[in-house]
KOLZARO-864790 format. One record per residue: residue number from 0; x, y, z of N, C-alpha, C in turn; residue in one letter; chain. Coordinates in nm, 4 decimals. Atoms other than C-alpha are relative to their C-alpha. Layout:
KOLZARO-864790
<rec n="NUM" n_px="X" n_py="Y" n_pz="Z" ca_px="X" ca_py="Y" ca_pz="Z" c_px="X" c_py="Y" c_pz="Z" res="A" chain="A"/>
...
END
This chain:
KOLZARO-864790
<rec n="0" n_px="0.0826" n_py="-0.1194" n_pz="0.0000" ca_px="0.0000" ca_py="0.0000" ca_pz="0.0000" c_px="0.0868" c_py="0.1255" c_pz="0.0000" res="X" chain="A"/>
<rec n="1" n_px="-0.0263" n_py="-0.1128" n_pz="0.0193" ca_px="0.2587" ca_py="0.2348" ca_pz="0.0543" c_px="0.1022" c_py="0.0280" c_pz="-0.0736" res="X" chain="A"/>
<rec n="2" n_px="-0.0992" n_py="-0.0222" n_pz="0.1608" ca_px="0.4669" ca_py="0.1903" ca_pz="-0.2213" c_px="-0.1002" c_py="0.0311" c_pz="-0.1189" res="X" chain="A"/>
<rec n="3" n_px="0.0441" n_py="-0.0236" n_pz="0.1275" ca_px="0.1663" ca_py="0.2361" ca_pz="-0.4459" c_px="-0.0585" c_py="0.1793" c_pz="0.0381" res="X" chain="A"/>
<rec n="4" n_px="0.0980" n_py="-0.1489" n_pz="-0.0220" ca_px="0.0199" ca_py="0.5712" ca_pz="-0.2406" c_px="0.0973" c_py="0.0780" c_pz="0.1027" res="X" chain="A"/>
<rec n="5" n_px="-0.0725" n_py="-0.0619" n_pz="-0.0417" ca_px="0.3133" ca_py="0.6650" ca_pz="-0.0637" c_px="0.0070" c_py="0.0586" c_pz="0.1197" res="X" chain="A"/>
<rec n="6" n_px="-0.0056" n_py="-0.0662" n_pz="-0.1847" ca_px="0.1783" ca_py="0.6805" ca_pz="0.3113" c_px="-0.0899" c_py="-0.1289" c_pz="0.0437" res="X" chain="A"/>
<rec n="7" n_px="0.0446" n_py="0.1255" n_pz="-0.1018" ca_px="0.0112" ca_py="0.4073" ca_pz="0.5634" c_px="-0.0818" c_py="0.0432" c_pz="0.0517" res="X" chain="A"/>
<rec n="8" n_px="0.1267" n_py="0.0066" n_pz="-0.0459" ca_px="-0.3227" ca_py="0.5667" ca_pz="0.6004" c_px="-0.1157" c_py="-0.0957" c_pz="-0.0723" res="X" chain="A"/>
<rec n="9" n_px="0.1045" n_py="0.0828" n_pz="0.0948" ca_px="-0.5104" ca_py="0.2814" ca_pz="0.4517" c_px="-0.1462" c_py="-0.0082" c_pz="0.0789" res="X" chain="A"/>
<rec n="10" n_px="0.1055" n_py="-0.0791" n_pz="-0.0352" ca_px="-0.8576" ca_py="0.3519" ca_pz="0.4659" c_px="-0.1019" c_py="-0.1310" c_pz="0.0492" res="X" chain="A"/>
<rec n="11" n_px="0.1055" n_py="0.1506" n_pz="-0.0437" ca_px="-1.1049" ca_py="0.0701" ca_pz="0.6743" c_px="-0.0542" c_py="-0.0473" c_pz="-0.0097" res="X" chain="A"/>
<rec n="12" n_px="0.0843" n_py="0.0457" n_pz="0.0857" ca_px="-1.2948" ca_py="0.0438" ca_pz="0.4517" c_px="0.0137" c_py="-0.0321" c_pz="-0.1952" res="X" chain="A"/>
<rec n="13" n_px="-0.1192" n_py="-0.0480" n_pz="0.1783" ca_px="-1.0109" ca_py="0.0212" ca_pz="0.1287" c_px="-0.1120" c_py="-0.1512" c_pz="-0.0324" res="X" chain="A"/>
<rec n="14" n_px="0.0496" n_py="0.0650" n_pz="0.0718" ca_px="-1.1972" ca_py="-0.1603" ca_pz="-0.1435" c_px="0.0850" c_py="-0.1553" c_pz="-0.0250" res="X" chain="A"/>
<rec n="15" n_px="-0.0635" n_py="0.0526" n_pz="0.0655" ca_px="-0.9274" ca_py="-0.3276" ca_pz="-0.2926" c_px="0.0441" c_py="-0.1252" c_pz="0.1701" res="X" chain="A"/>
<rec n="16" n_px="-0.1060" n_py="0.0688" n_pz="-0.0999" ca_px="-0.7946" ca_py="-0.5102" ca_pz="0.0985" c_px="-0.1147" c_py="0.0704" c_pz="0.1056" res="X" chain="A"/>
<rec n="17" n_px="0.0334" n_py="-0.0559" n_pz="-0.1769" ca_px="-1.0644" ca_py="-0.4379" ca_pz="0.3718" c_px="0.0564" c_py="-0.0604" c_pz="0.1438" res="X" chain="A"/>
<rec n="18" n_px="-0.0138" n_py="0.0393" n_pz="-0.1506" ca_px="-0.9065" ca_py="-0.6609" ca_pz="0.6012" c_px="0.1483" c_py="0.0534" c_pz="0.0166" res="X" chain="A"/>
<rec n="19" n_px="-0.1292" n_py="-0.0781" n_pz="-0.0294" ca_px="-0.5688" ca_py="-0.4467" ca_pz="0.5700" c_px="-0.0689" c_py="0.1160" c_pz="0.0704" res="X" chain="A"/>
<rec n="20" n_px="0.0779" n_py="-0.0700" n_pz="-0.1147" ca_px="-0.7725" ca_py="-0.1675" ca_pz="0.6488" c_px="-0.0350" c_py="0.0042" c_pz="0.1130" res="X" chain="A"/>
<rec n="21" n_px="0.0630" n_py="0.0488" n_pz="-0.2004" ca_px="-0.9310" ca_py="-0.3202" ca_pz="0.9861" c_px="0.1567" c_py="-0.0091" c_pz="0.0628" res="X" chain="A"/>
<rec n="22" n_px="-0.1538" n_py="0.0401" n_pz="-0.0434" ca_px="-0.5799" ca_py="-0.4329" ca_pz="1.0513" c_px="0.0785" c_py="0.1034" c_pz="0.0120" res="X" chain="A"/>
<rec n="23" n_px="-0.1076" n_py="-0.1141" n_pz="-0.0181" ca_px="-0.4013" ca_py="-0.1138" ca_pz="1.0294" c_px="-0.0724" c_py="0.0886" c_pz="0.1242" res="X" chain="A"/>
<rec n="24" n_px="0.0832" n_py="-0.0925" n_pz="-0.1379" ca_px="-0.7124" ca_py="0.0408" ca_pz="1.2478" c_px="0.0197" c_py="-0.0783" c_pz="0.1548" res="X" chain="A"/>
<rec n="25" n_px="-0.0202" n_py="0.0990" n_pz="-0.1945" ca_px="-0.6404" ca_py="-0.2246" ca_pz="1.5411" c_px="0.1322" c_py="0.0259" c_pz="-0.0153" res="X" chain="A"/>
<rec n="26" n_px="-0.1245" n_py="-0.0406" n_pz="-0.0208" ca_px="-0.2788" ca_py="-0.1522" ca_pz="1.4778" c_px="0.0030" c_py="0.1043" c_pz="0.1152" res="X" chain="A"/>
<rec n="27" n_px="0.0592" n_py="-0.1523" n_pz="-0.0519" ca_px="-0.3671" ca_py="0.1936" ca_pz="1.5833" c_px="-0.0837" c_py="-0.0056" c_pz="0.1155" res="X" chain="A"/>
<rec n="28" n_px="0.0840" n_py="0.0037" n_pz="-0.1338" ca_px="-0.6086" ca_py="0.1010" ca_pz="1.8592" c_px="0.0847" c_py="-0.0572" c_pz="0.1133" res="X" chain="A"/>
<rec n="29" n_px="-0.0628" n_py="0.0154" n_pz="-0.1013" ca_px="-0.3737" ca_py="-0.1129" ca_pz="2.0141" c_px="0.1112" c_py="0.0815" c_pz="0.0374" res="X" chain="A"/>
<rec n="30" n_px="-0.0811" n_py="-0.1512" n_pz="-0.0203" ca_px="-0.0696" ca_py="0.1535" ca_pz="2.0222" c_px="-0.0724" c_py="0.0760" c_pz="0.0567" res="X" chain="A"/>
<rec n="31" n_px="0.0577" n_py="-0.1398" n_pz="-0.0259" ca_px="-0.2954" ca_py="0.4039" ca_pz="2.1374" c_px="-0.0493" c_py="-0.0334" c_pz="0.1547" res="X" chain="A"/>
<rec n="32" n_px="0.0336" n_py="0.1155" n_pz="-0.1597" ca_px="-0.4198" ca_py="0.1317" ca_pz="2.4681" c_px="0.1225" c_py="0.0079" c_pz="0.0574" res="X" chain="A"/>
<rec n="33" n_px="-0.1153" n_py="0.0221" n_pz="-0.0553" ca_px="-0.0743" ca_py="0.0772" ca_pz="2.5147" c_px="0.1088" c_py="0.1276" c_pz="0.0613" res="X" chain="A"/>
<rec n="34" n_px="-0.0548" n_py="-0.0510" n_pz="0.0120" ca_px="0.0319" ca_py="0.4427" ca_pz="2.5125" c_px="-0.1199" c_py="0.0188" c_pz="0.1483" res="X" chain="A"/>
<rec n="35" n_px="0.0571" n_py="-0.0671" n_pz="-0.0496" ca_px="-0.2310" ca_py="0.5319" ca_pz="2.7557" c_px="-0.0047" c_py="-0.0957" c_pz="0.1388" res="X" chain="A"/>
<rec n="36" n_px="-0.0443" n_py="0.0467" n_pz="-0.1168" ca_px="-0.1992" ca_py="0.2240" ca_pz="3.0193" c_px="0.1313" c_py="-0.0311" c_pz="0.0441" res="X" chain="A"/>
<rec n="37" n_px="-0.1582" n_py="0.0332" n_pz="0.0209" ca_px="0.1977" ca_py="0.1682" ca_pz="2.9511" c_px="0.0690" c_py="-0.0857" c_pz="-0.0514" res="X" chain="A"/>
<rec n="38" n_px="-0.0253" n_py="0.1220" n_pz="0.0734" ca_px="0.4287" ca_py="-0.0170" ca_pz="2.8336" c_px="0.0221" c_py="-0.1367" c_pz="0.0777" res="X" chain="A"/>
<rec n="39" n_px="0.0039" n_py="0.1511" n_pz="-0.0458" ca_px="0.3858" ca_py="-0.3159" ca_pz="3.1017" c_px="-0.1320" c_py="-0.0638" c_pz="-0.0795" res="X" chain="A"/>
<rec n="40" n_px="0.0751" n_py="0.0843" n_pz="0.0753" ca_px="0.1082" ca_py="-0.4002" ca_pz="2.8724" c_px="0.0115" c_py="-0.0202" c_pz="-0.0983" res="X" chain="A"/>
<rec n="41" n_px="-0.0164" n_py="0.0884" n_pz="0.1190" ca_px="0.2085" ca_py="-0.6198" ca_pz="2.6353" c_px="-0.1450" c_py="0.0040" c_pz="-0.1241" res="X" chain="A"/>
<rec n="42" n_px="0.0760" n_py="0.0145" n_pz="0.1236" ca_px="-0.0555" ca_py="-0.5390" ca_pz="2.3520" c_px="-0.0213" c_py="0.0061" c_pz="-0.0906" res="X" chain="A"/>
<rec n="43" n_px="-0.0599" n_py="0.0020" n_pz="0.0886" ca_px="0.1229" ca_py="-0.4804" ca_pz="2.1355" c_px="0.1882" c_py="-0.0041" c_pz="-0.0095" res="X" chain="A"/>
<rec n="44" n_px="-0.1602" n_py="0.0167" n_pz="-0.0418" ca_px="0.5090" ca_py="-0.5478" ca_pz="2.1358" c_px="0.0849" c_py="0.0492" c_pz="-0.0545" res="X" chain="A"/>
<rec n="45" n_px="-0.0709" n_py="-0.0788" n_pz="0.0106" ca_px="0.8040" ca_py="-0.3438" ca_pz="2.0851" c_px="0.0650" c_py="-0.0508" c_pz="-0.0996" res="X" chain="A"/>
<rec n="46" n_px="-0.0345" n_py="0.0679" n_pz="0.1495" ca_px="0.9301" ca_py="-0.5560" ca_pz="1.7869" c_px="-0.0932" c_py="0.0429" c_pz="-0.0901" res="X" chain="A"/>
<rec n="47" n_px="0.1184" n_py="-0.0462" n_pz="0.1125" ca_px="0.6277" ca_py="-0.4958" ca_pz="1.6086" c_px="-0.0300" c_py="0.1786" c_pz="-0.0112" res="X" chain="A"/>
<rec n="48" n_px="0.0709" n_py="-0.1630" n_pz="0.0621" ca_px="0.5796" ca_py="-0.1275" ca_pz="1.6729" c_px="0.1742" c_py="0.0519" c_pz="-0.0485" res="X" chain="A"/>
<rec n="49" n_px="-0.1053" n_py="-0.0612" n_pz="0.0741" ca_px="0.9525" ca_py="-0.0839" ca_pz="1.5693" c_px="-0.0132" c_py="-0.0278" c_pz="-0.1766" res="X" chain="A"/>
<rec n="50" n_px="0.0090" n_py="0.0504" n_pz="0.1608" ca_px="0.8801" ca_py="-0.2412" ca_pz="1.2131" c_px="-0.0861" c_py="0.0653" c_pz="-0.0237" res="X" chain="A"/>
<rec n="51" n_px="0.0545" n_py="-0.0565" n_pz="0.0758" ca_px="0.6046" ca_py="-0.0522" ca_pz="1.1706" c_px="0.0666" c_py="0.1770" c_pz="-0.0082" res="X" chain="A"/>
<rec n="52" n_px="-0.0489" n_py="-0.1475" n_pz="0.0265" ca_px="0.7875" ca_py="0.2582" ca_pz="1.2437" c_px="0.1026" c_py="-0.0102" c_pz="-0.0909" res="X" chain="A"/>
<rec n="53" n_px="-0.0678" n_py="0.0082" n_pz="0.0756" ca_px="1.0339" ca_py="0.1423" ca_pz="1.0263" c_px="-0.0273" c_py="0.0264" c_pz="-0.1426" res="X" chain="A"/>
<rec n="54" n_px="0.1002" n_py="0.0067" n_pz="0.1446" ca_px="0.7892" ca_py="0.1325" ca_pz="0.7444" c_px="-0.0305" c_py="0.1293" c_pz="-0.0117" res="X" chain="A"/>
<rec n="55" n_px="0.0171" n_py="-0.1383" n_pz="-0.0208" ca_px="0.7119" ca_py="0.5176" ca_pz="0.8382" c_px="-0.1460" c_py="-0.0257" c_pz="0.0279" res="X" chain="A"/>
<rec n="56" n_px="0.1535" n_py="0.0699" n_pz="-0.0382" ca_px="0.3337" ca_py="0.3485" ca_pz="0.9768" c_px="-0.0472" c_py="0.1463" c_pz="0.0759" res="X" chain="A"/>
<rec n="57" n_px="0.0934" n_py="-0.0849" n_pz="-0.0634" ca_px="0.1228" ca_py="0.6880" ca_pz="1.0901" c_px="-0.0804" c_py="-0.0197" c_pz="0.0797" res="X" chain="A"/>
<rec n="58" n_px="0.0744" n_py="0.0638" n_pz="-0.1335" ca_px="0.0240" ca_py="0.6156" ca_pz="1.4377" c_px="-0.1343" c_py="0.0357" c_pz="0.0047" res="X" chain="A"/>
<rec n="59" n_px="0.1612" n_py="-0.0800" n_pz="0.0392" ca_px="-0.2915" ca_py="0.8637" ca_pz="1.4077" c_px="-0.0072" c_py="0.0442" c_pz="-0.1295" res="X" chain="A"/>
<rec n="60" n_px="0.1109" n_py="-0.0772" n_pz="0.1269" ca_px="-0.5125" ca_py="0.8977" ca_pz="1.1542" c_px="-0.1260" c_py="0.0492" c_pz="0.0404" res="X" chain="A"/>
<rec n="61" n_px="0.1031" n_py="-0.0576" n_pz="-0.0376" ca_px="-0.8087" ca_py="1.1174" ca_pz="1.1847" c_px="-0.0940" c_py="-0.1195" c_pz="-0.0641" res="X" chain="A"/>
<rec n="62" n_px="0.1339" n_py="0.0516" n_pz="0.0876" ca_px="-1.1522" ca_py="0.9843" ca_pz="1.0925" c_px="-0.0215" c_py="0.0771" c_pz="-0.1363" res="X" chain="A"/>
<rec n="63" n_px="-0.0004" n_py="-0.0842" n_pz="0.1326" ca_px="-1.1726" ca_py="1.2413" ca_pz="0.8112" c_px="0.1354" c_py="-0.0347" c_pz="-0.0802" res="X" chain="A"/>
<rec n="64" n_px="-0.0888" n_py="0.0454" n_pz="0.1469" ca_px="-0.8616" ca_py="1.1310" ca_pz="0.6334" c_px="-0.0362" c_py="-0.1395" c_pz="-0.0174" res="X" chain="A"/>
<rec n="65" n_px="0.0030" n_py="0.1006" n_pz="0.0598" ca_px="-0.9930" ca_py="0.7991" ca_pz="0.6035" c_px="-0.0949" c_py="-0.0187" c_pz="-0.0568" res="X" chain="A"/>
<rec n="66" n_px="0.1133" n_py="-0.0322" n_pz="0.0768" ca_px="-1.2982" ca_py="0.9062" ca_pz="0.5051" c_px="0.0702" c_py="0.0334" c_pz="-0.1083" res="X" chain="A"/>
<rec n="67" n_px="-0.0495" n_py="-0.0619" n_pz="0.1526" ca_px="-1.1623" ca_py="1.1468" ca_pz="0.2454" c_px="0.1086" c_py="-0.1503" c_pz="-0.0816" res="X" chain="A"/>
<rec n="68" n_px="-0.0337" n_py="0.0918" n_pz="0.0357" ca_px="-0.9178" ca_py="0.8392" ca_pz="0.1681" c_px="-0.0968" c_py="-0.0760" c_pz="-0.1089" res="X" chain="A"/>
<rec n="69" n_px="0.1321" n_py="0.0874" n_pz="0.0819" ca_px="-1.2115" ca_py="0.6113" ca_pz="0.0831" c_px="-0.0475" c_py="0.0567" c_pz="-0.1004" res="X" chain="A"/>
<rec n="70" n_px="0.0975" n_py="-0.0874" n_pz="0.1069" ca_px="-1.3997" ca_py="0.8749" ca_pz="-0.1287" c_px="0.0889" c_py="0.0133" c_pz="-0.1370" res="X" chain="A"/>
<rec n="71" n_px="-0.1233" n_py="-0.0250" n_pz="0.1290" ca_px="-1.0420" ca_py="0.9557" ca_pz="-0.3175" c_px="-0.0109" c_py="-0.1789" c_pz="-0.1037" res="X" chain="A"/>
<rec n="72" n_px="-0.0477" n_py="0.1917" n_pz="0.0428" ca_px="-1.0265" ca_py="0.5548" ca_pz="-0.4007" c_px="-0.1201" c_py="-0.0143" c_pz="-0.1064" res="X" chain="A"/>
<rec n="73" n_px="0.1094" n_py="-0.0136" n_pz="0.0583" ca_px="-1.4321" ca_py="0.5489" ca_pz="-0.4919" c_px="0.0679" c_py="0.0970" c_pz="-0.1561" res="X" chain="A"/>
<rec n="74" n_px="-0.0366" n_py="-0.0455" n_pz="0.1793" ca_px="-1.3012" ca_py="0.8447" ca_pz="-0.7727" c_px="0.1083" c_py="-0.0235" c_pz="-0.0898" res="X" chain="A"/>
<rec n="75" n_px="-0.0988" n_py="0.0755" n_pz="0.1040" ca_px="-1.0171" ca_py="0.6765" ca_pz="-0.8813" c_px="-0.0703" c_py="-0.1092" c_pz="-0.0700" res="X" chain="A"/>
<rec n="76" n_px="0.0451" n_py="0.1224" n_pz="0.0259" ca_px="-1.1887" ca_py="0.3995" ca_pz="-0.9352" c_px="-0.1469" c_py="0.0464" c_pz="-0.1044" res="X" chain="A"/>
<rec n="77" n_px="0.1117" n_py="-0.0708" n_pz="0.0863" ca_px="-1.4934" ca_py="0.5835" ca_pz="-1.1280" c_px="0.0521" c_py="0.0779" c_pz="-0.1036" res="X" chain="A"/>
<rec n="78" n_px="-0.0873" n_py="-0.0682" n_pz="0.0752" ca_px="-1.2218" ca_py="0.7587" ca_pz="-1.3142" c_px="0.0313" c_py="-0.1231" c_pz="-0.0903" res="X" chain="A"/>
<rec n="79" n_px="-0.0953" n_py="0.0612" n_pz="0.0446" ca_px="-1.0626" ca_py="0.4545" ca_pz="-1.4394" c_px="-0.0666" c_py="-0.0767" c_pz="-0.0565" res="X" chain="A"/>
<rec n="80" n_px="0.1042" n_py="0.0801" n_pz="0.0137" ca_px="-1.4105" ca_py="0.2956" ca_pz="-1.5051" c_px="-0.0786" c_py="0.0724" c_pz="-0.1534" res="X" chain="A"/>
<rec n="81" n_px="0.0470" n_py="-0.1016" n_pz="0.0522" ca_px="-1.5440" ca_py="0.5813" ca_pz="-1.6837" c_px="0.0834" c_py="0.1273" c_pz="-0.0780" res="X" chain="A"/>
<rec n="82" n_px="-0.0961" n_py="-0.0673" n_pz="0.0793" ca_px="-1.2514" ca_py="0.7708" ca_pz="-1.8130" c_px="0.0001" c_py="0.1680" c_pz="0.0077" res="X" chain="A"/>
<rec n="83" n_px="0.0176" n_py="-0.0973" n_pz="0.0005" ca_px="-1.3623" ca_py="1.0888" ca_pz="-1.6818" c_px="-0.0028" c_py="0.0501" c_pz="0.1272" res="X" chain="A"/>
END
């Protein structure tokens, strides 16, 4: 995904991969549990959130960029269908 769009907000509802989508949003849920009870809770593990930072993985995403995300995808995809 982010070699084709060049960032790791994949949207949760991406057409093409919804269960990457869900998966990047529990990424994000658990980081965000873990930031807020500490790191004695294992709920995500420090191997894994280094690889995704490695990847440049955008810890927050708003609800509106994944909205707008989705909608951008919908007119690519109506673009590419329709040529216009």
């Amino acid at each position: 995904y982010k070699k084709t769009f060049g960032h790791t907000n994949v949207p949760i509802q991406w057409e093409k991969n919804k269960s990457l989508g869900r998966w990047v949003n529990t990424q994000r849920r658990m980081y965000s549990k873990r930031q807020r009870m500490g790191d004695s809770v294992n709920i995500l593990q420090d191997a894994r959130i280094r690889a995704l930072d490695d990847l440049g993985f955008n810890w927050k995403s708003s609800t509106y960029d994944d909205l707008w995300n989705a909608c951008f995808e919908k007119l690519r995809a109506y673009k590419a269908r329709f040529g216009h």
